[in-house]
N, C-alpha and C positions, 0 to 999 in steps of 0.2 A: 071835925071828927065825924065817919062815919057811923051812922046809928046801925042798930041793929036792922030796922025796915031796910035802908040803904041795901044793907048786905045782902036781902032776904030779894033784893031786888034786882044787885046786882047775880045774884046765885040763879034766879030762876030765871036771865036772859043767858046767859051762858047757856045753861042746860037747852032752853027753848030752840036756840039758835043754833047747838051742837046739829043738829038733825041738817039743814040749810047749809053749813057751811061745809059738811061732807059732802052732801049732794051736788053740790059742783062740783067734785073731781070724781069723773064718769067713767066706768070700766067697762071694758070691753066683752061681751058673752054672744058675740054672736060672728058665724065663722066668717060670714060675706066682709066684714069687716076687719080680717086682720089680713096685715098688710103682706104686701109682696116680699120676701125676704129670700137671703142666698146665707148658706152654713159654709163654716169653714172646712176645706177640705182633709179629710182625716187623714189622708193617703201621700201627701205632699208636706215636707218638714219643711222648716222658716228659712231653708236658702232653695228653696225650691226642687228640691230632689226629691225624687219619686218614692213612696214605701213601700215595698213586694215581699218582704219577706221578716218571719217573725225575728231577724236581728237587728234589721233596722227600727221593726216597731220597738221592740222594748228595751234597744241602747241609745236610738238618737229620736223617733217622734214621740212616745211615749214619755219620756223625760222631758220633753219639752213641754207638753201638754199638762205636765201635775206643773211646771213653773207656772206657765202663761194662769193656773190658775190657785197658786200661789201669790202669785202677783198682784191679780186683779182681782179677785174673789175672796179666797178663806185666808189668806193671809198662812205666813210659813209657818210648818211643823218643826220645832226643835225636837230632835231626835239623841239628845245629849242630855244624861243627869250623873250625878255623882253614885247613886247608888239606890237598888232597889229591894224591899225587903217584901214577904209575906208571913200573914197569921193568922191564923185559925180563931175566931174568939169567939166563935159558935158554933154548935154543931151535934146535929140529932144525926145518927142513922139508922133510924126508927121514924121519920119523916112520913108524914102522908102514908100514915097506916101502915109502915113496914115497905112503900114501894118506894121510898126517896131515901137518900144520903143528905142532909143538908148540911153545907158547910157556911159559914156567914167570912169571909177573908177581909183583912185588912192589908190591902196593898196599900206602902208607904215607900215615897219616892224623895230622895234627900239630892239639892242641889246649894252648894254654898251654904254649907250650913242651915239651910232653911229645909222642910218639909213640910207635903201634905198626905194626908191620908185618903184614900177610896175604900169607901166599903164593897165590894163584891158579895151576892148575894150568890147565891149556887145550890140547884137541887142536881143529883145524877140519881139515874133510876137506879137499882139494888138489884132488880130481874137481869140474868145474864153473863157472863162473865169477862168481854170484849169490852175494851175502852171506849164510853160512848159520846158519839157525836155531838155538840152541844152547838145552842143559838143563845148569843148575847142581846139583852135589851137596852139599847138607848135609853134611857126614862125621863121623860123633862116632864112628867106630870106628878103630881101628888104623890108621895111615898104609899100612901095606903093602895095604892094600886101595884104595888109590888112587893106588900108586907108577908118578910118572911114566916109568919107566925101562923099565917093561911088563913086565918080566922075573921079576915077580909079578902076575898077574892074576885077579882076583876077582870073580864074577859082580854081587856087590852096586854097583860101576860099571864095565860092561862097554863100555870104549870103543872097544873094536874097534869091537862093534856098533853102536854109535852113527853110527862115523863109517862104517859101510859103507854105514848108510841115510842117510846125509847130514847128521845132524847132527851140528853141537860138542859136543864132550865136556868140560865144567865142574868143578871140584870147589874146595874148598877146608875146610881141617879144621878142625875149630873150637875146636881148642887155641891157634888164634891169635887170638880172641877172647876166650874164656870155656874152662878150662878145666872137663870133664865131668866134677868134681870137686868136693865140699863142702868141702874144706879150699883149693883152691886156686883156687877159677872165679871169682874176683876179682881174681887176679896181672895183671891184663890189662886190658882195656879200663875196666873198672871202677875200679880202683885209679889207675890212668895218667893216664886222659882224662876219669872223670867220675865222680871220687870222692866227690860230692853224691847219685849217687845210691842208693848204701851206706847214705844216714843218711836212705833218704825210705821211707816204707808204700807205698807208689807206684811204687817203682824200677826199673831195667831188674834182671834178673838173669842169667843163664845163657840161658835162652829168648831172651830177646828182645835179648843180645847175639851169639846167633848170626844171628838175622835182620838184626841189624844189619849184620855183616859179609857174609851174602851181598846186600844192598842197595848197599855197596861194591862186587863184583863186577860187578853192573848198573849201577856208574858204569864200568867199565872196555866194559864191554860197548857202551857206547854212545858210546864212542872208537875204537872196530876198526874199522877198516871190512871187516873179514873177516867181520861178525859182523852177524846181521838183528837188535838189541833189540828191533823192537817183533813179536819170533817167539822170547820167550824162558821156560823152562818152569824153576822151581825146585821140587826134587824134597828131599824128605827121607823117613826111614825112622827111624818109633816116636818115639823126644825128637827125632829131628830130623825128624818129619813134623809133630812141633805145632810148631816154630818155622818150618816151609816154609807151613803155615797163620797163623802172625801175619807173616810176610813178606809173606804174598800179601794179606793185611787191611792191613797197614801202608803197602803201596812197591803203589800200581797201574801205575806198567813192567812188569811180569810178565803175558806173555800168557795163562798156565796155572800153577796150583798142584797141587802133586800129593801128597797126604797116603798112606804107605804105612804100615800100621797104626799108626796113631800112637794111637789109645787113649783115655783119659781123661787131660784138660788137650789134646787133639789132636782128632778130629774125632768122637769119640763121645759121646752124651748125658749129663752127670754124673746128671742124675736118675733115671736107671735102675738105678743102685748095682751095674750087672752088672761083673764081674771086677771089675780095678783101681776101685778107689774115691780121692776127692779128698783124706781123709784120707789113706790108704795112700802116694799120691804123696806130700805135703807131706811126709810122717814122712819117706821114704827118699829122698826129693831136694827137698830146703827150697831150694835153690838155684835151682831151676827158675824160680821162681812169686814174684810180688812177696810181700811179707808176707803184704799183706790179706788173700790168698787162706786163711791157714790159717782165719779166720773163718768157712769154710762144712766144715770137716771134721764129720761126721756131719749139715752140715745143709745140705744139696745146693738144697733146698727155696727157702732163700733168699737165694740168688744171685738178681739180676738181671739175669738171661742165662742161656745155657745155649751150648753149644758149634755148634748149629745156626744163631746168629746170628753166628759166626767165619766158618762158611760162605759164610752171606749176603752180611755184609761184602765178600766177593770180587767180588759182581757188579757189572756185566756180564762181567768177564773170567771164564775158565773156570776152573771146578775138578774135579779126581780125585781119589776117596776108594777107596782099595784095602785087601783084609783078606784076609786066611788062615782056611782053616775051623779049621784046629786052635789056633788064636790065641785062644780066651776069655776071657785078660786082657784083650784090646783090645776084644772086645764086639764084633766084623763086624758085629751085627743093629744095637746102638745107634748104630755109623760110619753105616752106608747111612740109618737112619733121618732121623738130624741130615742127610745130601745129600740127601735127598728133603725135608725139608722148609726147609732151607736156601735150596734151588733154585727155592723157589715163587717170591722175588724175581726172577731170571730170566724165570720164567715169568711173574707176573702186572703186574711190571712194564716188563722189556722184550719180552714176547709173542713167548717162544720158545713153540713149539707140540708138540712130541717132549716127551715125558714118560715118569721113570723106571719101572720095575714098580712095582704095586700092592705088590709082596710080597718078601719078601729073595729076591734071585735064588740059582741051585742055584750049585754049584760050576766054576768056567770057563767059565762064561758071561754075557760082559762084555758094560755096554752103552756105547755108545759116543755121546752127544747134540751136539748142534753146541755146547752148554754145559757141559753134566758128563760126567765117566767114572766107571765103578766095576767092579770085579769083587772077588770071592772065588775065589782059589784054594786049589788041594791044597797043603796041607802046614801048617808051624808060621812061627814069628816068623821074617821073615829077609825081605830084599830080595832077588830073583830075577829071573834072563833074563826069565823067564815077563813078571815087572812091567815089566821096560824093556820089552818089546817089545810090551806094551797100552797103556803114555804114549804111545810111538812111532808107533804105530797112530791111536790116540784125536788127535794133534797133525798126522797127514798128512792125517785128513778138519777138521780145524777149519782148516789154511793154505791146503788145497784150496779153502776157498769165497772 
């Protein structure tokens, strides 16, 4: 029988030894050392023919591109339910002191008799009288960071600020899809409505059932008429900026995607092996990523694709790719590189002319193109004013034109 010392003994070599047996698995943060790599060619589709013009992109390479990472990455979007309903079961429009509408909505999605519900949270400013543009939040963190009631409020969705510069404030959590959980991020849409795809190397998992759910929000969005959809930005931050990136590859309603460090499996180069690596992920969040993905841990090389063609994916609509200098899990250099070269499709096939720096730009100084945004700012991981109010910015010159 063990005693309680025992336990007390085996308890404190665990913990002692937790520190030692991480430290041998070494990551990479320094640039001399990442390795020599070649990206797949955005411009050439899988029988080898050439892409020049926006119908081959977006009838034969483009479609090919949401497969290849359907396949080996987020695993497939069901795009099929029996039936979708909305409800109002809250709602001030007297919000934030006379300047918000708030509605609280209950999107309910019925397939095979089974249903789950999303709550959509939603402010739209009152000032003006033009259906207004709105930005959805991803939110894999704590609900009090996006409690309707305001009486908690969190820089990571500052919707005051939103609504002072005119736009809807969006959000919704993604425990109502998928919980941010390996033991549990199947209780939900997974298990409920589409419990085939549990048993596929292909499947939706965690990732790509949040996108699903905010794809459901831009079905409501396009029943308000409070509300402009085709002026609508979905924003995510870190796991929720890679699934704001397979939304915005997924669901083209989305006028703007906004990636806010979201890292590896999000908008930075896996082939770079800098910070987070594709193994690293797989191991601590299997739930993320369809199976197949584990087939490339330690061999980044061969993947067919790399996360610059997620990018791409998105055009013509626009994308923002944002990083923190002190963030080197996320790679900032490998983010901006994958948007610089993601964006060549903008550029060479719909003949945007504005072109990002040759070179990682310095700190807070954002550039803002009629098709991509990006900055690097001061500080660590973490969504900030500072970032709402460069999407903000970057979305008043791309509605202006």
């Amino acid at each position: 029988m063990i005693t309680n010392y025992l336990r007390g003994m085996i308890f404190c070599f665990l913990i002692l030894c937790q520190p030692i047996l991480y430290a041998q698995e070494v990551f990479n943060y320094d640039e001399s050392k990442v390795p020599a790599y070649s990206l797949p060619d955005l411009f050439v589709t899988q029988a080898g023919e050439p892409v020049t013009t926006s119908t081959a992109w977006e009838f034969v390479r483009r479609p090919e591109i949401i497969r290849l990472f359907e396949d080996h990455v987020y695993g497939q979007v069901p795009n099929t339910f029996d039936a979708v309903s909305f409800s109002v079961v809250n709602e001030d429009p007297r919000a934030m002191d006379g300047l918000a509408h708030l509605k609280e909505v209950d999107i309910t999605i019925s397939r095979n008799n089974k249903q789950i519900t999303i709550r959509l949270i939603l402010f739209i400013p009152t000032k003006g009288t033009k259906p207004a543009p709105v930005f959805l939040l991803i939110n894999h963190r704590a609900p009090e960071n996006i409690d309707p009631s305001r009486k908690i409020k969190m820089d990571f969705w500052p919707a005051e600020t939103l609504i002072q510069r005119g736009y809807a404030a969006a959000t919704f959590h993604v425990q109502d899809v998928a919980d941010d959980n390996k033991e549990t991020f199947d209780a939900d849409i997974l298990r409920t409505l589409y419990p085939e795809h549990l048993q596929m190397a292909n499947g939706m998992r965690g990732l790509g059932a949040w996108a699903w759910g905010a794809m459901r929000a831009m079905d409501y969005f396009l029943r308000d008429p409070a509300i402009d959809a085709t002026k609508a930005g979905v924003v995510g931050h870190s796991r929720g900026g890679k699934a704001a990136l397979w939304t915005g590859a997924q669901d083209p309603r989305w006028a703007i995607t906004v990636s806010n460090e979201s890292g590896c499996g999000g908008a930075a180069i896996s082939r770079r092996k800098f910070g987070e690596t594709v193994k690293r992920i797989n191991t601590n969040f299997p739930y993320w990523f369809t199976d197949n993905f584990n087939t490339y841990n330690d061999n980044e090389d061969a993947l067919p694709l790399d996360q610059h063609m997620l990018i791409a994916s998105i055009a013509p609509r626009a994308v923002y790719v944002a990083s923190a200098v002190e963030d080197e899990w996320a790679d900032p250099k490998g983010e901006f590189l994958a948007l610089k070269v993601g964006t060549r499709v903008h550029r060479e096939i719909y003949k945007h002319t504005a072109v990002l720096p040759e070179k990682l730009p310095g700190t807070n100084e954002p550039s803002h193109l009629p098709y991509a945004g990006h900055h690097i700012r001061d500080g660590k991981h973490n969504l900030t004013s500072y970032d709402w109010n460069q999407f903000m910015d970057f979305a008043d010159k791309l509605y202006a034109h």
